[in-house]
Residue frames as a rotation matrix with the C-alpha (Angstrom) as fourth column:
UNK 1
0.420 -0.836 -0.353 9.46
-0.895 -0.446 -0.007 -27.25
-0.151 0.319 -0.936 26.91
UNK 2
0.967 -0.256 -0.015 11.21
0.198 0.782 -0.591 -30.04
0.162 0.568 0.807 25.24
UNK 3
0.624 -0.779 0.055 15.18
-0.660 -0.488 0.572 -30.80
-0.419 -0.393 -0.819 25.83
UNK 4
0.511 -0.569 -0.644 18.34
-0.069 0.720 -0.690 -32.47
0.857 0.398 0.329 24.55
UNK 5
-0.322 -0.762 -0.562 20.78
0.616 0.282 -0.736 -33.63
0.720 -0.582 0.378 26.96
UNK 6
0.039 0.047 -0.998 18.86
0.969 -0.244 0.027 -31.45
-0.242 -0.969 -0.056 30.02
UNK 7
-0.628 -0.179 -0.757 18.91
0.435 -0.887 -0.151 -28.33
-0.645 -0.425 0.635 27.67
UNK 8
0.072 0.980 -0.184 16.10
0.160 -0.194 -0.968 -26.32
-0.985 0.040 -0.171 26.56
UNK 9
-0.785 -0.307 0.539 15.83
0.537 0.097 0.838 -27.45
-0.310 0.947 0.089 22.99
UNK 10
-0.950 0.152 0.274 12.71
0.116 -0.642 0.758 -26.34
0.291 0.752 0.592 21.58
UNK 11
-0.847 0.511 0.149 9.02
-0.219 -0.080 -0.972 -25.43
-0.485 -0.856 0.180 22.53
UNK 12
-0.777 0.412 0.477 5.73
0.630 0.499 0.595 -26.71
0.007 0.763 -0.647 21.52
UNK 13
-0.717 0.590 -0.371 2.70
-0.045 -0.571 -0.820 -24.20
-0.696 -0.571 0.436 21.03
UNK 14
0.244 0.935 0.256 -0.50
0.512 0.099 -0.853 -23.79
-0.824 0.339 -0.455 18.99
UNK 15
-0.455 0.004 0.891 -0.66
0.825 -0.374 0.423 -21.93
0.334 0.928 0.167 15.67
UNK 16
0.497 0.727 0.474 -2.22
0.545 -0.687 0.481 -19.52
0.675 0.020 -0.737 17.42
UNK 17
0.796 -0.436 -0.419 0.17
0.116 -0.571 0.813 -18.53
-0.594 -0.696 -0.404 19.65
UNK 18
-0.144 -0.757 0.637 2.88
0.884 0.191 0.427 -18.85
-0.445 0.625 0.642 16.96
UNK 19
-0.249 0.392 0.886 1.15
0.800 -0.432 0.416 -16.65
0.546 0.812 -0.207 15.16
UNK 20
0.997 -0.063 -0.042 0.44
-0.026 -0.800 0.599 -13.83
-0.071 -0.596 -0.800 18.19
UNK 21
0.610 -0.741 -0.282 4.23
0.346 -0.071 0.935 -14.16
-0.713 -0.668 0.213 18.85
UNK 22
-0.588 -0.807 0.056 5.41
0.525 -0.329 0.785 -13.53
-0.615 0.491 0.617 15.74
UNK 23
-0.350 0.149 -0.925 3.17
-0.414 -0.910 0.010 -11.40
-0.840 0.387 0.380 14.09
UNK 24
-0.489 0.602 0.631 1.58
0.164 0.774 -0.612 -13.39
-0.856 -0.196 -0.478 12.00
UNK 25
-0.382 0.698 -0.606 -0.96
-0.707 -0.643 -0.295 -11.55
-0.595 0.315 0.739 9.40
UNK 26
0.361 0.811 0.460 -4.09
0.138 0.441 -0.887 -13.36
-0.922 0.384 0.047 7.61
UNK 27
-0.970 -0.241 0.020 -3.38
0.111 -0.370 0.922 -13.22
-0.215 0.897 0.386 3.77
UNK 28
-0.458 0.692 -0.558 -6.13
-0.874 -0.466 0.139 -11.42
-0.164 0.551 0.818 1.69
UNK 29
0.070 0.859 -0.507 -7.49
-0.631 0.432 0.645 -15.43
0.773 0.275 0.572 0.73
UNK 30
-0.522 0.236 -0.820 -7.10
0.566 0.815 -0.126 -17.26
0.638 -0.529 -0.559 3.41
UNK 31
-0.938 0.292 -0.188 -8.99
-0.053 -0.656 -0.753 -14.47
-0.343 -0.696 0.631 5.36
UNK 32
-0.170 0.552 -0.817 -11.83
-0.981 -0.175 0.086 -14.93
-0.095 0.816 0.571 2.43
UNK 33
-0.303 0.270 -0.914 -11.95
0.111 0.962 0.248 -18.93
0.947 -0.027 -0.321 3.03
UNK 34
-0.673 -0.189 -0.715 -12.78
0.571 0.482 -0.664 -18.27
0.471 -0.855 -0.217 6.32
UNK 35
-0.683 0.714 -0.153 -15.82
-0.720 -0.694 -0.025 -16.37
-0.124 0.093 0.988 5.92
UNK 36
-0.242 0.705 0.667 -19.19
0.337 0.706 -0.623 -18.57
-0.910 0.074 -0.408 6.21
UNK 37
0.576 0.817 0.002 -20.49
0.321 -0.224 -0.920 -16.44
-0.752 0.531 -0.391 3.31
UNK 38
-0.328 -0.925 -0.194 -17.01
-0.136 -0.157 0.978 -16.50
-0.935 0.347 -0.074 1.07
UNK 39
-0.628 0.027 0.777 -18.87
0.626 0.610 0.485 -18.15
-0.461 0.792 -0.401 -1.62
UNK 40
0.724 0.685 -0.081 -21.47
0.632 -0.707 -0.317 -15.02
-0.274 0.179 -0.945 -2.04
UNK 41
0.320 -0.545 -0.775 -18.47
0.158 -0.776 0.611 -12.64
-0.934 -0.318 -0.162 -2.26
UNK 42
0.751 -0.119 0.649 -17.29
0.655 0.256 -0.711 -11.42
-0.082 0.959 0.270 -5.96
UNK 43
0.132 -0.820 -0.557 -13.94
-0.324 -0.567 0.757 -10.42
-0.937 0.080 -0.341 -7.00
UNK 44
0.523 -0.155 0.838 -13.25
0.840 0.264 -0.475 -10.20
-0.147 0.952 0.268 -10.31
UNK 45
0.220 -0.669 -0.710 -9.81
0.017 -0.725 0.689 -8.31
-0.975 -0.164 -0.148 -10.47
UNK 46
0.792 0.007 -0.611 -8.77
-0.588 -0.264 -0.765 -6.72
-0.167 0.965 -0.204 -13.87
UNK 47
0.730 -0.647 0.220 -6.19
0.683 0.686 -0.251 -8.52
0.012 0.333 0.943 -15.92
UNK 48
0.752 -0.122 -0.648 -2.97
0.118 -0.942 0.315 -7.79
-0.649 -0.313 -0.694 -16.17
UNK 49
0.729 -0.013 -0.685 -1.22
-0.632 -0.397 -0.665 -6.36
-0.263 0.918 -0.297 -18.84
UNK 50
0.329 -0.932 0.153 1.52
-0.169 0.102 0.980 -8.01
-0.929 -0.349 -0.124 -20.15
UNK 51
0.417 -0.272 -0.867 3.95
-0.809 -0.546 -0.217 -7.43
-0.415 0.792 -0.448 -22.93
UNK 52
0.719 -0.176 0.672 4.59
0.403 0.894 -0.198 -10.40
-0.566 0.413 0.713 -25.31
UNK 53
0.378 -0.889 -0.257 8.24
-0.647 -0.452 0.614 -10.45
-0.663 -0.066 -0.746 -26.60
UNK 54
0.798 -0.184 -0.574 10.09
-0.528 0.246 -0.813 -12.55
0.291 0.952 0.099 -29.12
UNK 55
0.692 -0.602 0.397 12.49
-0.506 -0.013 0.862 -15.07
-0.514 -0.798 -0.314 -27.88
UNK 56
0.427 -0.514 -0.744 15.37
-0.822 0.122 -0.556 -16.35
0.376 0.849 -0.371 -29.48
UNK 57
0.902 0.233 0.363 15.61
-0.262 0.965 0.033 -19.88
-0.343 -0.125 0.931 -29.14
């Protein structure tokens, strides 16, 4: 625990306990870099659509 003037200012912890304490969650690629065998894996998600508009400049 870490103080200012004698009061408990703030606390140091791992990234791993950060992460238990607050709930945390893996995203979808960083869960996928962290696979030994990430580089074997294929994803090839469809495009998506998108509508092309005229702007007036």
């Amino acid at each position: 625990m870490i103080t200012d003037r004698g009061r408990p200012s703030h606390v140091l912890l791992t990234v791993e306990d950060w992460r238990a304490l607050t709930g945390a969650r893996t995203g979808l690629a960083q869960a996928l870099r962290m696979r030994p065998d990430a580089e074997d894996v294929e994803f090839h998600p469809p495009r998506a659509p998108l509508a092309e508009r005229e702007v007036d400049l």
